[in-house]
C-alpha positions in Angstrom: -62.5 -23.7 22.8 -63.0 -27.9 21.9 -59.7 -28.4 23.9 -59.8 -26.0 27.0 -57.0 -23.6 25.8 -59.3 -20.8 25.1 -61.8 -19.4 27.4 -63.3 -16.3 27.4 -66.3 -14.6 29.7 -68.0 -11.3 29.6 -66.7 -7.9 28.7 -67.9 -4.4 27.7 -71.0 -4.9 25.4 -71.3 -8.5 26.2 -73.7 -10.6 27.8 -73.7 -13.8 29.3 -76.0 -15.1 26.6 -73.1 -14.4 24.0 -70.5 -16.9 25.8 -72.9 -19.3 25.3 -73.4 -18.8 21.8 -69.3 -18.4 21.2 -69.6 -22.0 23.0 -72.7 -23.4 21.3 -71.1 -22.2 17.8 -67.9 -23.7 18.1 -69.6 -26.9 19.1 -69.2 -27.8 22.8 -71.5 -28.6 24.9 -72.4 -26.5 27.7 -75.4 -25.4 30.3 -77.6 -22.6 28.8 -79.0 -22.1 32.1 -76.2 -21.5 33.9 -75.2 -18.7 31.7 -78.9 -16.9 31.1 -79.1 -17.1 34.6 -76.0 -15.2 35.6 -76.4 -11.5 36.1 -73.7 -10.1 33.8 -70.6 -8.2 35.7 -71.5 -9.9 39.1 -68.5 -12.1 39.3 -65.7 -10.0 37.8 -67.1 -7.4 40.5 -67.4 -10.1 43.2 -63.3 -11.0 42.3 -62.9 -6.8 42.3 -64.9 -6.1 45.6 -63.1 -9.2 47.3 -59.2 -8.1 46.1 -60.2 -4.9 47.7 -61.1 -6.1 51.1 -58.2 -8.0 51.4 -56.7 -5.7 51.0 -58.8 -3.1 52.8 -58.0 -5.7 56.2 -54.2 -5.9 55.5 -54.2 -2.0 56.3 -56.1 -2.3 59.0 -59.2 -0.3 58.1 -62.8 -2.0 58.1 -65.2 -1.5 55.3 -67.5 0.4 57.1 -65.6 3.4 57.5 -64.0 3.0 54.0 -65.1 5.6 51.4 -65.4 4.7 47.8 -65.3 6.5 44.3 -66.2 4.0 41.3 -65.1 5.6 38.0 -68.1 4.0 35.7 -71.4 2.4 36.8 -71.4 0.1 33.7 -72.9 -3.6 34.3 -69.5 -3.8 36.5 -70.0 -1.2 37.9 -73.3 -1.4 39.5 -72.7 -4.4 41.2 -69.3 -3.5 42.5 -71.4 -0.8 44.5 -73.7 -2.9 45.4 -70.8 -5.1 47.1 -69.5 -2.4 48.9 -73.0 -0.6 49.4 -74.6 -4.6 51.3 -70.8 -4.3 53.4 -71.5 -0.7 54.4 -68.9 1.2 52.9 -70.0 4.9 51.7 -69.9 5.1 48.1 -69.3 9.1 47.5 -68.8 9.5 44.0 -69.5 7.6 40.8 -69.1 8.6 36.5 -70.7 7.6 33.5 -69.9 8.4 30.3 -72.8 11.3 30.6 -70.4 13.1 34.2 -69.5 12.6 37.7 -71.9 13.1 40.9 -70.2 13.3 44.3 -71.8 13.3 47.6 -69.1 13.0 50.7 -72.2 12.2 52.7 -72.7 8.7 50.9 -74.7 7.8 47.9 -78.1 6.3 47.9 -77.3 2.7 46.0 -80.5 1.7 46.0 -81.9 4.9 44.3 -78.8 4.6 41.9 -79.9 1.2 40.6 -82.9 2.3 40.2 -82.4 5.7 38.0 -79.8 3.9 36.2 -82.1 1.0 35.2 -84.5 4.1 34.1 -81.8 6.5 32.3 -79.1 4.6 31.6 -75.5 6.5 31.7 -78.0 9.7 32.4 -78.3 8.2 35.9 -75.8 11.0 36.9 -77.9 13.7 35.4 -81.1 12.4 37.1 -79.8 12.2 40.4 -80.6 15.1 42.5 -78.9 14.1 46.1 -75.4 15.2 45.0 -72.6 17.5 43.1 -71.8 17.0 39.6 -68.0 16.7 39.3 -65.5 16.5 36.1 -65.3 12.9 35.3 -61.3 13.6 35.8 -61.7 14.9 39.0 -62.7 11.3 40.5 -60.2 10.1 39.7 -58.1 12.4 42.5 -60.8 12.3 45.3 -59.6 11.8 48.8 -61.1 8.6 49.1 -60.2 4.8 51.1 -60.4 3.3 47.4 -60.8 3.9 43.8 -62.4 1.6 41.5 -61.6 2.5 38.0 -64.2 0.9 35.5 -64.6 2.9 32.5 -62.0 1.8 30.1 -58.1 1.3 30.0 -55.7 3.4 30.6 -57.4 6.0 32.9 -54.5 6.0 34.9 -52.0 7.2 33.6 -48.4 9.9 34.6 -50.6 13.1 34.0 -52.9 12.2 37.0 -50.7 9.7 39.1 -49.2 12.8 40.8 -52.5 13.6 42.0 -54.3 10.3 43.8 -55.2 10.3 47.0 -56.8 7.1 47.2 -55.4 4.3 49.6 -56.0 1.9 47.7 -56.4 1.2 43.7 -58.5 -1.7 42.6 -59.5 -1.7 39.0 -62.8 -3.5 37.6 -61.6 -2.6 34.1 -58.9 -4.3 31.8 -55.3 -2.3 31.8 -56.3 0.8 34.1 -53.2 2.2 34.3 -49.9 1.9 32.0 -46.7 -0.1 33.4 -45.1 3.5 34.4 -48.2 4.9 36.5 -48.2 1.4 38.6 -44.6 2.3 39.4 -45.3 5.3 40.4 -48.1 4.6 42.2 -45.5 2.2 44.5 -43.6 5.2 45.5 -46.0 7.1 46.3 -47.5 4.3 48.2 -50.9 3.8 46.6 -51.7 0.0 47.0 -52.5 -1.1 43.8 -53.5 -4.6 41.9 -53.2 -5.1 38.7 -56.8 -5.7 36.8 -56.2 -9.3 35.6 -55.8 -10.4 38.8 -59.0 -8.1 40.4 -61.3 -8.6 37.7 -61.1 -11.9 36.9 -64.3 -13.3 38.1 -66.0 -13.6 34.7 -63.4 -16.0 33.4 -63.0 -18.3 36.3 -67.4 -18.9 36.3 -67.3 -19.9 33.2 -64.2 -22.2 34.4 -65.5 -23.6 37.0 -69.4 -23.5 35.3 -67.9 -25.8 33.0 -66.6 -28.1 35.2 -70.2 -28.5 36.9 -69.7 -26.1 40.0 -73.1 -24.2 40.7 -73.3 -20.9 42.0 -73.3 -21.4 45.4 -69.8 -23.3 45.2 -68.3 -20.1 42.8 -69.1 -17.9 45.4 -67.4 -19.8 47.9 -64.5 -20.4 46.4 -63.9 -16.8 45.5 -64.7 -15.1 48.9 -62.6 -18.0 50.2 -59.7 -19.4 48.2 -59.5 -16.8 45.6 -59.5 -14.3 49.0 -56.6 -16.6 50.5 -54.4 -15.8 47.2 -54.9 -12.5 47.6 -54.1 -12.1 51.3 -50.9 -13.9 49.9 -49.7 -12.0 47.0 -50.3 -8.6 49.1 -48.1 -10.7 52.4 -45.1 -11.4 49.2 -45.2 -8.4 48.0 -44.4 -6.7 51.3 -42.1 -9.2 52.6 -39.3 -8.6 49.2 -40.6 -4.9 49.3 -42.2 -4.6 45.5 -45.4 -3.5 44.3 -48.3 -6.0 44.3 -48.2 -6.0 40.5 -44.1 -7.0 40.6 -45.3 -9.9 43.5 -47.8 -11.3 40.9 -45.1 -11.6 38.4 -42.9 -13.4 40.5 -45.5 -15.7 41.2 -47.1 -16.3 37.5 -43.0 -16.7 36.5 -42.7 -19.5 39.2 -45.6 -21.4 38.5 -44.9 -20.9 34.3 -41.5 -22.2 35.3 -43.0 -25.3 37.3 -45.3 -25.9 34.0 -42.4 -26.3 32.1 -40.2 -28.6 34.6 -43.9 -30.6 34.9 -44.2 -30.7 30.6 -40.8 -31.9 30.8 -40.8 -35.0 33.1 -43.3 -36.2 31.2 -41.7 -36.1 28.0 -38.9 -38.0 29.8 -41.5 -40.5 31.2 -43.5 -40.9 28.1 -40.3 -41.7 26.3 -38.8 -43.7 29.1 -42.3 -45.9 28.9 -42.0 -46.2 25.5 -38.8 -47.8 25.5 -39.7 -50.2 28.1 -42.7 -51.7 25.9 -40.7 -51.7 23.1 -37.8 -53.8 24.9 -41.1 -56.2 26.5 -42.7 -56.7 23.2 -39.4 -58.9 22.5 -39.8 -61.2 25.8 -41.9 -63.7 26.1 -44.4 -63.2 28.8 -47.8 -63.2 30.0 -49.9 -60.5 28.8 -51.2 -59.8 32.1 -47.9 -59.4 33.6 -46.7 -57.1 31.2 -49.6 -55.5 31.9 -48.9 -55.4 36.1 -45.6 -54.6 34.8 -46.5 -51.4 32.7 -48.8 -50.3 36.1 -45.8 -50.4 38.6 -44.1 -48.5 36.2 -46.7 -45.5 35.6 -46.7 -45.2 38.7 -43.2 -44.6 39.7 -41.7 -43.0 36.6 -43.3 -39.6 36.6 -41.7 -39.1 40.5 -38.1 -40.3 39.0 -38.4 -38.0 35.7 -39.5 -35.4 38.1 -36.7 -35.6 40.6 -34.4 -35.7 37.8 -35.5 -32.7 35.6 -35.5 -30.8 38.3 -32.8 -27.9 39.5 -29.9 -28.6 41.8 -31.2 -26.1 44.3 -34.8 -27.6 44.2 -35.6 -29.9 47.3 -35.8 -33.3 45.6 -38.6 -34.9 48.0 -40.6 -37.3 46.5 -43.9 -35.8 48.1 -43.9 -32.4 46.4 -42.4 -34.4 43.3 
């Protein structure tokens, strides 16, 4: 946590007001306000509801015709459906551990949040305007898009036969095993794997960190967190995988480029190294040695780079 290797955000049965006492106990300083102000679930649901219209525009559908079936109205949950519920989508069907209500019609949001804030996962007993349904059954409606949010797993090869749903975009961690998102390729579900669509918790307290305020998180993940989207979904169906194969392409690349980085500057470091150690032994100004040690910096990483790199790599200096 003291270095940056480990960061962590909110999950089920966690608050906001716990990272910052997992922060505050290891030592590092952080901004208590910026975590008791955040409403817990808001931007792991913000990342979720934004993966979905991406990819809800690639098929060419617009949100206010989409229908929309959220399998758990956790702290996730609820504000996923308010996402979609503020862009006009028709949210028909939602669970709790407690059932399922559907209502083809549309749900009332509004009247959800507020029985929910009263009852608790009873909310589905408690409101009157629609069907109670098998918690199972959502999971097959006929809908634009599923949200699965109640646990890992849900998804899974005794119900992947049976989805109707568009599109797949989980709020929760591991939604479906490695076999179900295969088979929900073939059958041509469009689905995205929940590390990438539920993601939002980890990068606020990222970029929290780094002194971005709410405004600019927003921002940045309607916008550039969007943008990545838009391009893993373009990948995928350009080489003709699913979007989770496309994301592991890409996290393989950029690991790859890590370790072509890590390298070059081994070789520069120890390249440097030798150089002061072969100065040391000359007699000459400090301050020259010194101008000498700058030029140096400054032109070794781009060599080490160049040279680490593969033979089918464009070695231009720029992307160096």
């Amino acid at each position: 946590i003291m270095n940056g290797i480990y960061r962590t955000g909110t999950d089920m049965g966690t608050f906001p007001e716990d990272i910052y006492y997992i922060f505050k106990g290891a030592g590092k300083k952080v901004n208590s306000k910026a975590f008791q102000d955040a409403e817990s679930g808001y931007y792991s649901a913000l990342t979720t509801f934004t993966t979905a219209e991406r990819l809800i525009e690639h098929l060419g559908l617009s949100l206010p015709n989409c229908s929309v079936a959220i399998e758990g109205l956790g702290k996730l949950g609820i504000n996923i459906a308010k996402l979609f519920s503020d862009s006009g989508a028709r949210i028909v069907a939602i669970s709790t551990i407690e059932g399922a209500i559907l209502n083809p019609e549309g749900l009332n949001i509004s009247e959800l949040v507020r029985l929910k804030n009263q009852f608790r996962d009873k909310v589905v007993e408690n409101y009157h305007d629609a069907n109670k349904i098998d918690k199972a059954e959502l999971l097959t409606l006929s809908v634009d898009v599923l949200i699965p949010c109640a646990g890992s797993y849900t998804l899974n090869a005794q119900n992947i036969p049976n989805l109707k749903a568009k599109i797949i975009v989980p709020g929760a961690n591991i939604a479906a095993v490695s076999e179900a998102e295969h088979l929900m390729f073939i059958n041509g579900v469009h689905y995205v794997p929940g590390f990438i669509s539920n993601c939002g918790e980890i990068l606020r307290y990222f970029l929290s960190a780094q002194g971005f305020n709410e405004k600019h998180l927003h921002n940045i993940i309607k916008e550039r967190f969007g943008k990545k989207i838009t391009n893993l979904i373009e990948v995928s169906q350009r080489d003709g995988t699913s979007i989770a194969q496309g994301a592991s392409k890409i996290i393989n690349e950029r690991l790859k480029n890590m370790e072509i980085k890590q390298a070059a500057k081994f070789r520069a470091h120890s390249l440097l190294l030798k150089i002061i150690v072969k100065l040391s032994g000359l007699k000459l100004r400090p301050f020259k040695i010194i101008l000498m040690l700058r030029w140096l910096m400054r032109h070794l990483t781009v060599y080490s780079v160049e040279e680490t790199l593969p033979q089918n790599y464009p070695k231009d200096s720029s992307r160096a």
